[in-house]
Structure formats: C-alpha cells, structure tokens
N, C-alpha and C positions, 0 to 999 in steps of 0.2 A: 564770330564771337558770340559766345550764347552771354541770355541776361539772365541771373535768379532768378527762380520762380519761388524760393522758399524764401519766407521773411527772415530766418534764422542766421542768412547769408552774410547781411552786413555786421550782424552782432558777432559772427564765429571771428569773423575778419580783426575784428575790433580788438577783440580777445586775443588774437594773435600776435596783431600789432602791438598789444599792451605789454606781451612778451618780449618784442622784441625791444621795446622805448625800456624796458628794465635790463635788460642785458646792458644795453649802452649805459644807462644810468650808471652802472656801476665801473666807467670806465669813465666817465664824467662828462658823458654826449647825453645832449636832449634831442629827442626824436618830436617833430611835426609832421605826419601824415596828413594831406588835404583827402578833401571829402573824393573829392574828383581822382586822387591816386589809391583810394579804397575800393572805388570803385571799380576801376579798372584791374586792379588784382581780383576782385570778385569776380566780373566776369570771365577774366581767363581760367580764374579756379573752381567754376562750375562746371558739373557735368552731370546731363538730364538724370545717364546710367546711375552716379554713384553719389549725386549731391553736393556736398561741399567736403567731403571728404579728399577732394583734391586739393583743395584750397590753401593745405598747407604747403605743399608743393609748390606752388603757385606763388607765394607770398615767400617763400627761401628763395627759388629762382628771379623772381622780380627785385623784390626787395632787399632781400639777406645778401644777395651775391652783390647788386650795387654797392649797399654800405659799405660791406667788408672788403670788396678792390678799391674804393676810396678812401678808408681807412689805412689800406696795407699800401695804396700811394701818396700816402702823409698829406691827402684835401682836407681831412677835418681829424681836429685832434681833441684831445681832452679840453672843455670847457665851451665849445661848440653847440650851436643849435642848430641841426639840420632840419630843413624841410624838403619834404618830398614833395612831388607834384609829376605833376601830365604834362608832356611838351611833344611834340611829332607824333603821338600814342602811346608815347613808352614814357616810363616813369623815370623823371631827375633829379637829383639832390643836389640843394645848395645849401652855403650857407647863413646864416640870418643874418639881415645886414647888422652891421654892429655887433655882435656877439664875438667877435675875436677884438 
C-alpha cells in the first residue's frame, strides 16, 4: 500500500467525499466518513507515477460501489445516517445508531 507524499492527497479525497455526501443528500442519506476510512481510500488511490489522480477511482471502487449494493439491498434507506469506517482493512458501513 503506498502512503501520500503530496499534502493535496487528503484535501482531493475530502472534495470527493463531499461529492458523494451530496449525491445522497438528495436522496435523503447522510454520509459519515471517519478520518481512518479517508485514509485508507487515499492510500489505495495514490500512485508515485500519476498522483492522485487515481484517487477517484479509488474512492467509486471503495466507496461508491459499497453504498450503492447496500442501498440497492434496501440496508439503508431514505432518512439514514451512514457511517463509514475501517474494519479487517476494508471499508464498512453502518448505520448510526438511532437514526432509523
């Protein structure tokens, strides 16, 4: 797993992220990214060669495709607050207690 070398790394990520907590917003999901499941999309979406330019990749494959199979198997639905996190290395969402 390579780590950023570019300080730009976590900001891009964040920017990303805030893409996708608006996508949900509008479906009437709130997104919680932890610091620890930022991170680990960052590291897997760097590369020495090309920067963070993979990063988005990175953050659809991780992130995007978990949401969207838990959404498309009715785990979290309109009015939810999911939070992501790090568990075995891999990123998992649940949802916030109390929030349904």
């Amino acid at each position: 797993m390579n780590t950023c070398k570019s300080a730009s790394c976590p900001q891009v990520a964040d920017l990303l992220i805030e893409q996708t907590q608006q996508r949900l917003a509008t479906q009437s999901i709130t997104l919680q990214v932890t610091g620890t499941a930022r991170n680990l999309i960052v590291d897997h979406g760097y590369d020495p060669q090309y920067g963070v330019r993979p990063l988005h990749r990175a953050l659809q494959r991780m992130l995007e495709d978990l949401l969207a199979e838990s959404i498309l198997q009715g785990a979290f639905t309109k009015g939810d607050t999911i939070v992501v996190n790090v568990a075995d290395g891999k990123l998992c969402a649940e949802i916030l207690s109390g929030s349904r």
